[in-house]
VMD Tcl script that builds the backbone (N, CA, C; Angstrom):
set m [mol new atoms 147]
animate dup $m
set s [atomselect $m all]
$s set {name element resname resid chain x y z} {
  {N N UNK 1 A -14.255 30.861 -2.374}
  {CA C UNK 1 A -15.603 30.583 -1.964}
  {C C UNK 1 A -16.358 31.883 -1.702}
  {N N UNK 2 A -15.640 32.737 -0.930}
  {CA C UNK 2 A -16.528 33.990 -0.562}
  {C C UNK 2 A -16.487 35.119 -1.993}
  {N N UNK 3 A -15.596 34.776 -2.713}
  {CA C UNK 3 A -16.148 35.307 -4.287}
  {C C UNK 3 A -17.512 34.861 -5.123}
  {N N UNK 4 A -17.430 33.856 -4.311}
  {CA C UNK 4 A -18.517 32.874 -5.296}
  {C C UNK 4 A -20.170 33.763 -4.458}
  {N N UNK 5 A -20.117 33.673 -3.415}
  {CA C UNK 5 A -21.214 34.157 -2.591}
  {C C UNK 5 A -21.103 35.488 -2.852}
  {N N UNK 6 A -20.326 36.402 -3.053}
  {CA C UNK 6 A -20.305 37.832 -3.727}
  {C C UNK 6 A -21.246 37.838 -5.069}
  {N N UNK 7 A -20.911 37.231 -5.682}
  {CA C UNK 7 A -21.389 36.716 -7.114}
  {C C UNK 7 A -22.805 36.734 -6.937}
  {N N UNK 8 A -22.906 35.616 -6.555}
  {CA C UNK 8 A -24.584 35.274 -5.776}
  {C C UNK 8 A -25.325 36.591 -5.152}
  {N N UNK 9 A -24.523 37.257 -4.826}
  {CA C UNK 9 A -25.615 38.267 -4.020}
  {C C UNK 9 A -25.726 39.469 -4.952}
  {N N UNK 10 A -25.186 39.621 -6.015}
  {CA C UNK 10 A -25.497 40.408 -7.127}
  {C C UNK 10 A -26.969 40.403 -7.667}
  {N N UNK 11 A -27.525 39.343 -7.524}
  {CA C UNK 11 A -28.664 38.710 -7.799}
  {C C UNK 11 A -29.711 39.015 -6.727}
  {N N UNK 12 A -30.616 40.275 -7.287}
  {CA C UNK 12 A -31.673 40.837 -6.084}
  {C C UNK 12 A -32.733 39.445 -5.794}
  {N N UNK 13 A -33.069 39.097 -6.611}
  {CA C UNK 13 A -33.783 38.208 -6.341}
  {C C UNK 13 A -33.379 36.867 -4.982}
  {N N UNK 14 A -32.239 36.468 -5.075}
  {CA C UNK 14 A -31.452 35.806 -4.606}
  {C C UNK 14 A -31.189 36.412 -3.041}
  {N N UNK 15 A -30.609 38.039 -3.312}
  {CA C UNK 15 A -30.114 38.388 -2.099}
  {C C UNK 15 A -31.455 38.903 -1.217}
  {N N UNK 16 A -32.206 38.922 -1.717}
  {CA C UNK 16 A -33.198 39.382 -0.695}
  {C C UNK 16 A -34.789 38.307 -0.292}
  {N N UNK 17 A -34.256 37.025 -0.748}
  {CA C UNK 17 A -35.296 36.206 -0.709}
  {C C UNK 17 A -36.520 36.502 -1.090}
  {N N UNK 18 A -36.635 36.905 -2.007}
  {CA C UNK 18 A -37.820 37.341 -2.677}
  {C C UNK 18 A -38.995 36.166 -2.549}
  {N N UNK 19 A -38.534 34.824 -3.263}
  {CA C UNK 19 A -39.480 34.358 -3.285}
  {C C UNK 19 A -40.629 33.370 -2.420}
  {N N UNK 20 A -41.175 32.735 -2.214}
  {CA C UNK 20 A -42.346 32.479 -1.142}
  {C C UNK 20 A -41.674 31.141 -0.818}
  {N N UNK 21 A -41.593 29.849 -1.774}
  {CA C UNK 21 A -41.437 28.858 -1.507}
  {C C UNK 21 A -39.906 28.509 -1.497}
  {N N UNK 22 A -39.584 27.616 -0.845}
  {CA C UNK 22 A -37.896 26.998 -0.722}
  {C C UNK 22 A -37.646 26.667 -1.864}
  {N N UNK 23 A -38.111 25.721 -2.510}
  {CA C UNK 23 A -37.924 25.075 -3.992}
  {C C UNK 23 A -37.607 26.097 -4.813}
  {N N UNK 24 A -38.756 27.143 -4.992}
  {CA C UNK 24 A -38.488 27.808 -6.322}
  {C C UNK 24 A -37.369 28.977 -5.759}
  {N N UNK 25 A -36.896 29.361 -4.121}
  {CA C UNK 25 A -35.818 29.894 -4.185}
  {C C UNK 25 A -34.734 29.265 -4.577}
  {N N UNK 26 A -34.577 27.376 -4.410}
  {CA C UNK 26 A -33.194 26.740 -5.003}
  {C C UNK 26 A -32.822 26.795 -6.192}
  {N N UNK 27 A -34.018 26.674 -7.124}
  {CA C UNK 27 A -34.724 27.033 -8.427}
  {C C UNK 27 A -33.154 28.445 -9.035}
  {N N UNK 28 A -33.800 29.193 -8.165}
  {CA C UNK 28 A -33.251 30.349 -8.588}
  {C C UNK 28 A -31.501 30.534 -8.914}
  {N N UNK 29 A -31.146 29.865 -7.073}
  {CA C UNK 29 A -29.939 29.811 -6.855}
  {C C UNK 29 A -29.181 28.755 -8.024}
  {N N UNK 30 A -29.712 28.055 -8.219}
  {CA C UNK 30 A -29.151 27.221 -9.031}
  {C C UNK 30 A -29.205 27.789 -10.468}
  {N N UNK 31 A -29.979 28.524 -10.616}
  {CA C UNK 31 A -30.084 28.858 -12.400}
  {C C UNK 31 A -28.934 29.990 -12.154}
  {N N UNK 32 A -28.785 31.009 -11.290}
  {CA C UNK 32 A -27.986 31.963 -11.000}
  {C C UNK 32 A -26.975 30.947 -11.088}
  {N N UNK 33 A -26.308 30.360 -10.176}
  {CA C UNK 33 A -25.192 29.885 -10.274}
  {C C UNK 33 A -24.383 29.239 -11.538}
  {N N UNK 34 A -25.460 28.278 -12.365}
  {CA C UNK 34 A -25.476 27.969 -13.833}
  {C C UNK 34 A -24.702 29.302 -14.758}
  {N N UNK 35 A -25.705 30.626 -14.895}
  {CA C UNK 35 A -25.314 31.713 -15.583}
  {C C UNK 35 A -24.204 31.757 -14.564}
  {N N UNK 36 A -23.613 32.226 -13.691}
  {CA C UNK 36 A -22.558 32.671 -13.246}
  {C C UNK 36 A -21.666 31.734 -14.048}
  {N N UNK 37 A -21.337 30.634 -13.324}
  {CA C UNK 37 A -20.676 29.643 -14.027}
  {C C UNK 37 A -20.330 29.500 -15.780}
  {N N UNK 38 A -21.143 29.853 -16.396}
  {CA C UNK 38 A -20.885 30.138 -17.991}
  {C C UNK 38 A -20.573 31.299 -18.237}
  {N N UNK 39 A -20.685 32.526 -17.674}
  {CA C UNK 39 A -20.072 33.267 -17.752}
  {C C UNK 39 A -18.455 33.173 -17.100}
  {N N UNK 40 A -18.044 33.011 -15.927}
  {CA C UNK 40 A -16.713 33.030 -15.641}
  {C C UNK 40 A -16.102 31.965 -16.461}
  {N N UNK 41 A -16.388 30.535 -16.838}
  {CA C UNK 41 A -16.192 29.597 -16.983}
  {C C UNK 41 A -14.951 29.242 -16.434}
  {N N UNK 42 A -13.766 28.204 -16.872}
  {CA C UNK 42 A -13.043 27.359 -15.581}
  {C C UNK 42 A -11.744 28.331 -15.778}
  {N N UNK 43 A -11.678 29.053 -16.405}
  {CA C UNK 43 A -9.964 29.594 -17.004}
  {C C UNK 43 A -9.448 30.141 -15.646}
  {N N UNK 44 A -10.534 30.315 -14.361}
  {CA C UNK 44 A -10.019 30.398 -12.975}
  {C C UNK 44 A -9.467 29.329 -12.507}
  {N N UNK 45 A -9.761 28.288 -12.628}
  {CA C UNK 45 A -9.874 26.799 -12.009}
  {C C UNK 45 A -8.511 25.985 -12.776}
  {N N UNK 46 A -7.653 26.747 -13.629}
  {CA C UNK 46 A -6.412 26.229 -14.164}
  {C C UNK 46 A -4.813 26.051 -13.291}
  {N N UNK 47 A -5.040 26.391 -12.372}
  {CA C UNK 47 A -4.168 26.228 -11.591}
  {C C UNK 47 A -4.301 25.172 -10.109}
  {N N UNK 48 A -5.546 24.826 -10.176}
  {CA C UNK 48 A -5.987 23.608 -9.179}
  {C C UNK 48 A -5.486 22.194 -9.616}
  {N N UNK 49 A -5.067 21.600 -8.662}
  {CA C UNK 49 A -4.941 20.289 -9.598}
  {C C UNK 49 A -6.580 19.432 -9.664}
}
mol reanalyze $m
mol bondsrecalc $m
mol representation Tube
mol addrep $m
């Protein structure tokens, strides 16, 4: 989990709340997380049941 929030804060936009409204900061977090996610994709997640 705290890899995942490492990840996330790579992202200036993200780590420094740049933007004005809540929405278009979830906006963000979520598109960040999307690209994160396709980039690592699950070949971490193979040992979970």
């Amino acid at each position: 989990m705290e890899r995942g929030f490492n990840r996330l804060k790579q992202w200036r936009r993200i780590a420094t709340r740049y933007d004005k409204y809540a929405l278009t900061y979830l906006g963000g977090v979520l598109l960040a997380c999307a690209v994160i996610h396709a980039r690592v994709g699950t070949h971490n997640l193979g040992d979970t049941p």
